[in-house]
PLY file of the C-alpha trace (Angstrom):
ply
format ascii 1.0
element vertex 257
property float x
property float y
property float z
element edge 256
property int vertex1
property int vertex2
end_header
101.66 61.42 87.05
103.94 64.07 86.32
105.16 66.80 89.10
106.29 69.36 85.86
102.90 70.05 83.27
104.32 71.80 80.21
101.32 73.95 78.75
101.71 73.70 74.88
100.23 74.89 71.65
100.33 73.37 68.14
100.67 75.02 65.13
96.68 75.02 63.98
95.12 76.04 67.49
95.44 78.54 69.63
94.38 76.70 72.55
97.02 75.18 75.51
97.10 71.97 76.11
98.59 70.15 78.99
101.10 67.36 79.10
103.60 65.57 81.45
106.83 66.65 81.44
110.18 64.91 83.13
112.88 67.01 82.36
114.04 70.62 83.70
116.12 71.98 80.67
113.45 73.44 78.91
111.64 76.93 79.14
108.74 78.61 77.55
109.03 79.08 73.83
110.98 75.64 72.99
109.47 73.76 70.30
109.27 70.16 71.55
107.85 66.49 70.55
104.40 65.91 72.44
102.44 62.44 71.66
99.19 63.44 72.45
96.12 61.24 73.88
95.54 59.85 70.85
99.04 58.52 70.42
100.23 60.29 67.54
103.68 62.80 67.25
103.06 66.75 66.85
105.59 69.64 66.77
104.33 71.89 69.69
105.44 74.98 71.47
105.10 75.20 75.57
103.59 78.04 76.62
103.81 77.66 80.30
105.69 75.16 82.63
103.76 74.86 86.40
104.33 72.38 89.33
101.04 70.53 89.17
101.81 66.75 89.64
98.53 66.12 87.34
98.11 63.05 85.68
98.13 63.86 81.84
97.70 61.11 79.29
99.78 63.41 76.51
103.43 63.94 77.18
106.84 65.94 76.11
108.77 62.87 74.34
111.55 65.50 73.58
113.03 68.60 71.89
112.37 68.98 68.39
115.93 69.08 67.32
116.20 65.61 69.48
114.30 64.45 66.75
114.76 63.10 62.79
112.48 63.34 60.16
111.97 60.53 57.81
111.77 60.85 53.73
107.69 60.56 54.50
108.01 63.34 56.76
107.58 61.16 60.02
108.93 61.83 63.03
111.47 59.54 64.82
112.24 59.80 68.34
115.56 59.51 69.89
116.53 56.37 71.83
115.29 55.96 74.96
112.43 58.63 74.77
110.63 60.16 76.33
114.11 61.60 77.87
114.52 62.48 81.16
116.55 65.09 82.41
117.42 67.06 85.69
115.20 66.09 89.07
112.19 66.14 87.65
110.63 62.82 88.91
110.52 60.92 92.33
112.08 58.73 91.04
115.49 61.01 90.04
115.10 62.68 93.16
115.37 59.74 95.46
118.01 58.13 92.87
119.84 61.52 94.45
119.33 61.36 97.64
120.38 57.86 97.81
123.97 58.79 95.86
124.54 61.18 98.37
124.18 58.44 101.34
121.05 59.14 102.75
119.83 55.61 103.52
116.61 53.90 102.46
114.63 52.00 105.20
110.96 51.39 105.35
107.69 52.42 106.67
104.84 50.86 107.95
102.21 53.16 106.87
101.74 52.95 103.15
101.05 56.74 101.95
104.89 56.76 101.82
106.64 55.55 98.48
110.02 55.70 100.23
111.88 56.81 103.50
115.35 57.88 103.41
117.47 58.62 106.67
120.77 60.59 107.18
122.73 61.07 110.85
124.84 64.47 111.22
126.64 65.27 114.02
123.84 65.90 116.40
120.72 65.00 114.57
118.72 62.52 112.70
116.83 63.54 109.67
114.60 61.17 107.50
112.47 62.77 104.40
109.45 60.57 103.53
107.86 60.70 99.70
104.05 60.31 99.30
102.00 60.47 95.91
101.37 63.90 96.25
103.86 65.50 98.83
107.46 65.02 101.10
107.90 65.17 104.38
111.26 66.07 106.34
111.66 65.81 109.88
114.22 66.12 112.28
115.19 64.35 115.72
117.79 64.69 118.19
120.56 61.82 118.02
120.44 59.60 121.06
123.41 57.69 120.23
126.46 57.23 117.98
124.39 54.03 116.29
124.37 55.10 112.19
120.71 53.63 110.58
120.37 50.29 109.32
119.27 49.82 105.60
115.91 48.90 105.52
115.17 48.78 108.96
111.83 50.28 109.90
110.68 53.91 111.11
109.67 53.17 114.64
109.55 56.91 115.09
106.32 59.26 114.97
105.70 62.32 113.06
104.70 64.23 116.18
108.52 64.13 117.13
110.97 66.63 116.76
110.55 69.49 114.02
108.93 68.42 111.11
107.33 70.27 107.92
104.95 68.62 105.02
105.27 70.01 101.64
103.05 69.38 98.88
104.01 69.03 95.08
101.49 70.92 93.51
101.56 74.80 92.86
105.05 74.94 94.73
107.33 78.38 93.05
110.06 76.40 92.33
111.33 72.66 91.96
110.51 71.46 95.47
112.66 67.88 94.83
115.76 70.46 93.59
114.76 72.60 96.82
115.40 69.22 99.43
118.25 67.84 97.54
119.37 71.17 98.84
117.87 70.41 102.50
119.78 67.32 102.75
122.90 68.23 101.86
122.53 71.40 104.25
121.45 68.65 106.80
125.11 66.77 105.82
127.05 69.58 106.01
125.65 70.31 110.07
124.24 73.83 108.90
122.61 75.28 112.06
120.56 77.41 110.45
117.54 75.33 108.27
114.67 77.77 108.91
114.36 77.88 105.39
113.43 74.79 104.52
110.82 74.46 106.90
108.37 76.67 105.30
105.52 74.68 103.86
105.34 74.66 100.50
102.76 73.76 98.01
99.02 73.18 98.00
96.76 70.38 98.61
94.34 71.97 95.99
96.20 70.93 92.27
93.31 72.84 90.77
94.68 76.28 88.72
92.50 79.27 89.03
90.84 79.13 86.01
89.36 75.67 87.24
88.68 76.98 90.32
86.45 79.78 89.05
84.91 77.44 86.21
84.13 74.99 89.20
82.52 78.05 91.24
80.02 79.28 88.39
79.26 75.79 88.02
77.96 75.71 91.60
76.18 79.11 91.29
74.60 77.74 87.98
73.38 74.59 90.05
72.49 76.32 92.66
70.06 78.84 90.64
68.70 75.57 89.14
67.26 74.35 92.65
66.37 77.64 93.88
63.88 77.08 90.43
63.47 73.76 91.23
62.01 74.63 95.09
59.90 77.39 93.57
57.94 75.23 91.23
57.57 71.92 92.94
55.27 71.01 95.31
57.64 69.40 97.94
57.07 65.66 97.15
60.65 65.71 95.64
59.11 64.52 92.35
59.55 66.53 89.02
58.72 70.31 89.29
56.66 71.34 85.89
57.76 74.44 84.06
55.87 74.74 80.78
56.16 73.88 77.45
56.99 70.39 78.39
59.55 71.48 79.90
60.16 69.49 83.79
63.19 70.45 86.08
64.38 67.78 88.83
64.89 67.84 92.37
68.81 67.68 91.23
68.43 70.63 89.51
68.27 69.18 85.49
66.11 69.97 82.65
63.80 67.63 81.04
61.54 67.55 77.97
59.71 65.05 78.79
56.65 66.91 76.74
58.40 65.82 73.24
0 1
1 2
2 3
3 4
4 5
5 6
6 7
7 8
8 9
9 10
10 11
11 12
12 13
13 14
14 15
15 16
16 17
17 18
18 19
19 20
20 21
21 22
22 23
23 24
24 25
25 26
26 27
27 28
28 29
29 30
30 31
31 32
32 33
33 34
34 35
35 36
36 37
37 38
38 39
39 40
40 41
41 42
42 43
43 44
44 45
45 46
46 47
47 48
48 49
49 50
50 51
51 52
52 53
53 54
54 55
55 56
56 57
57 58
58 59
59 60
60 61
61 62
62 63
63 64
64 65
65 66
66 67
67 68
68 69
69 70
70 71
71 72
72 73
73 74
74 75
75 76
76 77
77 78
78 79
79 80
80 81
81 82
82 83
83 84
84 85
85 86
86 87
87 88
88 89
89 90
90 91
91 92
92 93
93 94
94 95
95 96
96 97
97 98
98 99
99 100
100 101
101 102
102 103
103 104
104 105
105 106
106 107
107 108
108 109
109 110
110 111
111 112
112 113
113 114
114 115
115 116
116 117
117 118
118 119
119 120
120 121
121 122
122 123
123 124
124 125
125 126
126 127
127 128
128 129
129 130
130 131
131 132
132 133
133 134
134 135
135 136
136 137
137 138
138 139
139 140
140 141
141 142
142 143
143 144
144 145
145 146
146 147
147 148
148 149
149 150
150 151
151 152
152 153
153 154
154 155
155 156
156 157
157 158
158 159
159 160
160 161
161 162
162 163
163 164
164 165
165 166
166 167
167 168
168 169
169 170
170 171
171 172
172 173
173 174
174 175
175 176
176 177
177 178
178 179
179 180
180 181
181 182
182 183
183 184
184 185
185 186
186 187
187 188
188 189
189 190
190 191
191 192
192 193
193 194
194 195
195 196
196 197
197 198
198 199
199 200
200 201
201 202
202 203
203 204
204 205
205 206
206 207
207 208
208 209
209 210
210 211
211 212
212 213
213 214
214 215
215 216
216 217
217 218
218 219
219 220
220 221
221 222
222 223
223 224
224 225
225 226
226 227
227 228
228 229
229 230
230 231
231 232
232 233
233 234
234 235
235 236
236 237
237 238
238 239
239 240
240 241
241 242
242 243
243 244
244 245
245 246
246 247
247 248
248 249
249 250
250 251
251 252
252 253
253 254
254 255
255 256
């Protein structure tokens, strides 16, 4: 799973191909290292960069001029590839959030990957990291106790202010945009309006798939309108000539040949 999909292009196609990518140093037109599905090492271009959190098998291993050529003309990867740079994973981002002394504890429901909690001077904030989105909430501080390490969330999400954001089709780099949250939340800003506007979609689908997924539909759905034309209503095969037979899901059969 990767929350940054690089589109790229090689060389001898003019298609774009997605891949995972876990660094945020790199913009559209750098030529980079992608191993593809099949495992082998191409020179590619990106053509776009989206917040998608897809699951590619192909990903950016790094920049090109990360890279060596061999006297075969092989490529060799750098140490420790594919590198990682900038917030770009969950991982990074709660690697940040924890240097910054927010304070992991844990959760009994198991859609979260990890619960953090900070106290400022009046409030308690936790943010909460699921597969697919993060969570932030805010409660009012009934006492000058500081959180435990690792002790559980006893609280509920109905409580206090609290805004879900979702990872795919955000605008910008939503873990960048609650690193900046938190240390707001740190500093006792009053004002955090801004970070409680949801973000994101639930949908990861672009609109190209989205409108390839509709006139699939309409094509199925022309298919049974045939389909209830022809047959007689058993549900069984509808003949359509030429030994040609359409079924009640809508597919065509030659059963004639």
């Amino acid at each position: 799973m990767s929350y940054i999909i690089a589109f790229v292009s090689y060389s001898e196609s003019g298609k774009d191909f997605p891949v995972q990518c876990f660094r945020t140093d790199l913009s559209v037109g750098d030529e980079v290292v992608v191993r593809r599905t099949d495992g082998k090492l191409r020179i590619a271009a990106i053509s776009q960069l989206q917040y998608l959190n897809w699951d590619c098998n192909g990903r950016i291993e790094c920049r090109r001029e990360e890279a060596s050529l061999d006297e075969a003309g092989n490529i060799n990867l750098p140490k420790g590839s594919p590198l990682h740079v900038g917030t770009s994973t969950q991982d990074a981002f709660t690697k940040s959030l924890k240097a910054s002394g927010w304070v992991p504890i844990k959760s009994r429901q198991k859609m979260y990957r990890a619960v953090l909690a900070c106290v400022n001077k009046n409030s308690i904030s936790y943010i909460f990291t699921r597969k697919n989105g993060i969570d932030i909430q805010i409660i009012p501080k009934v006492d000058e106790n500081p959180v435990k390490p690792y002790s559980y969330y006893e609280g509920s999400l109905g409580d206090g202010r609290v805004v879900r954001h979702s990872l795919a089709h955000t605008t910008f780099n939503l873990l960048e945009g609650v690193l900046r949250f938190a240390n707001s939340f740190q500093n006792n800003e009053e004002d955090l309006d801004r970070y409680f506007v949801s973000q994101g979609s639930t949908d990861k689908r672009t609109e190209e798939l989205k409108q390839k997924a509709k006139e699939r539909k309409a094509s199925r759905n022309e298919m049974l309108d045939i389909y209830d034309a022809c047959s007689d209503g058993s549900g069984g095969p509808a003949y359509l000539g030429d030994g040609v037979w359409i079924d009640s899901g809508g597919s065509l059969h030659d059963w004639g040949r």
